[in-house]
N, C-alpha and C positions, 0 to 999 in steps of 0.2 A: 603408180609403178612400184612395184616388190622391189625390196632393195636388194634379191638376188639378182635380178635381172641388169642392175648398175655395172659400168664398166669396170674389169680388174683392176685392182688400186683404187678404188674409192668404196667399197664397200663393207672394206677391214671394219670391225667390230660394230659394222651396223645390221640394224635387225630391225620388224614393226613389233612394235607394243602392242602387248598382248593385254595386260595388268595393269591398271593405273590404281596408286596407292589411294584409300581416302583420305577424304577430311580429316577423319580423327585420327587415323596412323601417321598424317604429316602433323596433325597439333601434338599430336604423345612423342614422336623424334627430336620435335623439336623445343619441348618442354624438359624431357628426359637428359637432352644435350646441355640444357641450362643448370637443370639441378646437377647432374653429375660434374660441372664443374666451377668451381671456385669462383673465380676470374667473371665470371657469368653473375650479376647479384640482381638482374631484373628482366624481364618478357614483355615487349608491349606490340601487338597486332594492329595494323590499321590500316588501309588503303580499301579494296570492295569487300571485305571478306568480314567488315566489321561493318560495314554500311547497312543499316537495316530495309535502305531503300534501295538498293542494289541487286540485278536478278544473279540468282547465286548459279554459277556452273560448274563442270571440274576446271574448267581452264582457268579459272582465275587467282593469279597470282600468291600466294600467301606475304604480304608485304610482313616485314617482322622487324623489331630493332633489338637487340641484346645491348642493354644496358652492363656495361664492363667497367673492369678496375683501372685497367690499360687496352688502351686500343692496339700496343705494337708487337708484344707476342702473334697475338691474330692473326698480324700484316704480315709477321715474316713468313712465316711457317704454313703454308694451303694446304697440309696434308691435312688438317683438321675437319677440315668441309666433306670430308671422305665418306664419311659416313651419313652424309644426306639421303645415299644415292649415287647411282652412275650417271655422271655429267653427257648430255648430249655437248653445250658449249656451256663458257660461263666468259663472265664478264666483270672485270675489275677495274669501274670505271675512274676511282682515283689511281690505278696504274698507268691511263692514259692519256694523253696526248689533247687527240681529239675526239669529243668535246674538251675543253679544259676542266682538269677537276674541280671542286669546292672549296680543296682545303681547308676545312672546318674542324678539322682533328679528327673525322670520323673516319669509316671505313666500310666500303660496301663487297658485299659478294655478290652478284648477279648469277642464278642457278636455275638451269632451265635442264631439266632430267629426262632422260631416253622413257619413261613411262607417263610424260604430259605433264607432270608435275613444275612447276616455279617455286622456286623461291627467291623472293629480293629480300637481302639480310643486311639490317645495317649497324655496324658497331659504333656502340658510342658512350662515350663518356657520360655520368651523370652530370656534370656542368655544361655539357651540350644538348640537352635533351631540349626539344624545340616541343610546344603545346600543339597539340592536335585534335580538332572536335572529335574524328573520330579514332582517337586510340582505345585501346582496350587494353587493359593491365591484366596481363596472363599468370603473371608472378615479381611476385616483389620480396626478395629473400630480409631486405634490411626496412622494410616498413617507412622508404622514404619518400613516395611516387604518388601522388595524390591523383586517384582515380577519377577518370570523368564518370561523372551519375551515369548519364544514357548519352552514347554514341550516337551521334548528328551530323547531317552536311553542312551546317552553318557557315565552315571556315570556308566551304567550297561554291558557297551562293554565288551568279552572278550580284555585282554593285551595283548601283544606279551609276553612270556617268555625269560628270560635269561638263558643262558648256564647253569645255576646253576639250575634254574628250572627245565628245562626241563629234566638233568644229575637224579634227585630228583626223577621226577615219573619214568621215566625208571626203575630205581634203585628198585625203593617204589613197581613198578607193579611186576617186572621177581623177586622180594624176596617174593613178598606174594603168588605167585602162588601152591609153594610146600605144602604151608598148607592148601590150597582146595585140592590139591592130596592127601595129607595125609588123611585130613578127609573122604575121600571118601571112601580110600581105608579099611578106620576103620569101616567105617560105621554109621560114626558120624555126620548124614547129616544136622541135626540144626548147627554146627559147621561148616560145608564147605558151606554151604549156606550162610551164616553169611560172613567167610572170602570171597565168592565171589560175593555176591549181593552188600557186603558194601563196605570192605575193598579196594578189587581190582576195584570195578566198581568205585571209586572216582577217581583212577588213570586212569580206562580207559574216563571216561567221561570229566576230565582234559584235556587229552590231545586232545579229539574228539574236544573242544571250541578250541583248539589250532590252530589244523587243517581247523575248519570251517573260525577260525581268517586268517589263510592264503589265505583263498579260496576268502573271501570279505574283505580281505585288511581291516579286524578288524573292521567294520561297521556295522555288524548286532549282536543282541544280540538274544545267543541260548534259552535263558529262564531262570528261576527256574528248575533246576535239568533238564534242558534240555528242557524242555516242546515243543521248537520250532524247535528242533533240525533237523524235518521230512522238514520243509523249503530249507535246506541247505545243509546236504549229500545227495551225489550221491545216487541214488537208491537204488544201489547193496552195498554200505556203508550200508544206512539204514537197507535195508534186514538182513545185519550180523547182527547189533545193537540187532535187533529184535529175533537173533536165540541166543542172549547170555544170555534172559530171560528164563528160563524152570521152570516143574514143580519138586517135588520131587523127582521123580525116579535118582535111580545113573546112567543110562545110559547117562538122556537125561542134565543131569549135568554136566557130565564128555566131553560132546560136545558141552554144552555152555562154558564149559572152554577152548578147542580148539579154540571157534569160537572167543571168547573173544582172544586170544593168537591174532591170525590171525585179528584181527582187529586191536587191539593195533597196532598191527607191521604193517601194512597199513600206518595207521593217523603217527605213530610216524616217519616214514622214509619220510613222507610228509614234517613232521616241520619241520626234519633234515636238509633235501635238500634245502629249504629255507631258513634256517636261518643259512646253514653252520656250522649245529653241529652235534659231533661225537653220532653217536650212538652206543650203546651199543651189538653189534654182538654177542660176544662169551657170555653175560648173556642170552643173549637172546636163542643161541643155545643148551648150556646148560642145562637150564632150561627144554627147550620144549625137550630135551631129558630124561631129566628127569620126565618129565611129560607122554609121552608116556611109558617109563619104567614102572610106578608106576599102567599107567592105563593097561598095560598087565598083570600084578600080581591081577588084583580086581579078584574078583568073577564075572562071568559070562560077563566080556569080552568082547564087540565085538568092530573091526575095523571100525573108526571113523575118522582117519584122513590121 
């Protein structure tokens, strides 16, 4: 929809993007903003954009940190940021609430620009600079920053789990599954959706990096919430992954919960066998019987598994 076509009053200073700045006109703004000021005495780039295994596109973020003298001029004063660009929104996430900030001494700008453009900027103190495989040192005015050789996902590898871990999601996944059946069976579908899109898909996507860990020997890194994951499992993995997403109907819910069940137990008897840990059988059995039970008492029923 054009954003002339928007109701009066909400479409004051809005317009589509015709122009999206590049790569190097956001690296030269933002390097130019450093040099010309004082306060500013280092550059460091890291998040995908420094990733050498990462598919590079316009949208992706410019994560950036300004190393500074004082973090509190920065904070007081926004009009600085002015010159990034014309802000669509921005976000100042130690001004808020919720989530709770870090307090860490830093300071972030969160800048998402009417031409596509991000930028995450974080100020920060040199006593707080935290090591990052993948930063990339843009400019160091006072020659104090010691450079990483070659930017790497190292720091972002899935670990191997300990016995204790892996006992944990087991546990964490075959206990929460009865309250997506529950909800279902209520008819409470914001509720069973909740418990299985969030709750359960943390455990099941935990253990998927587990398994992928296994597969390459803890070498490749699956993503942010997975993003890469389609690189790494098996097809017919994949395929399930993908039938454990539905829309709201209770049927087609009630068989990404299945499918979800049947995948978990795949990946988790993978880690097991590898790593020589007990798996959890009789919760497991259990449950899915009780799971089945629950879903022959819904309304309108049908066989699914």
């Amino acid at each position: 929809m054009m954003y002339d076509s928007l109701p009066n009053g909400k479409k004051a200073q809005e317009r589509m993007v015709e122009i999206m700045r590049t790569e190097q006109e956001m690296l030269e703004l933002i390097l130019d903003t450093a040099r010309e000021d004082e306060r500013i005495r280092a550059v460091i780039m890291n998040g995908s954009r420094a990733n050498p295994n990462a598919p590079h596109d316009p949208f992706q973020d410019f994560d950036i940190v300004y190393i500074v003298t004082d973090v509190a001029p920065f904070r007081k004063n926004a009009t600085w940021i002015e010159r990034f660009g014309e802000l669509m929104i921005l976000q100042m996430p130690e001004d808020m609430q919720d989530p709770p900030p870090r307090e860490d001494g830093g300071f972030t700008y969160l800048m998402q620009f009417t031409d596509g453009n991000r930028i995450d900027l974080g100020l920060c103190p040199l006593a707080g600079l935290r090591g990052d495989s993948l930063n990339i040192l843009l400019l160091d005015k006072d020659g104090l920053i010691e450079p990483v050789a070659q930017p790497n996902e190292s720091d972002y590898l899935p670990k191997p789990p300990t016995v204790k871990a892996f006992a944990d999601c087991c546990n964490e996944f075959w206990w929460i599954c009865p309250y997506v059946a529950k909800g279902l069976w209520r008819e409470e579908i914001t509720y069973a959706k909740y418990m299985q899109d969030q709750a359960l898909r943390e455990q099941l996507m935990k253990m998927i990096a587990w398994h992928v860990g296994v597969q390459t020997r803890f070498s490749k890194n699956p993503g942010k919430f997975g993003k890469y994951l389609r690189r790494y499992l098996r097809p017919d993995l994949w395929e399930m992954l993908m039938k454990t997403y539905s829309g709201a109907s209770y049927e087609r819910t009630w068989a990404a919960l299945f499918t979800t069940c049947d995948l978990f137990r795949i990946v988790a008897l993978d880690v097991a066998e590898h790593f020589g840990f007990d798996y959890p059988h009789g919760d497991d059995q259990r449950v899915s019987a009780h799971l089945r039970h629950v879903h022959g008492l819904s309304k309108n029923a049908k066989e699914i598994y």
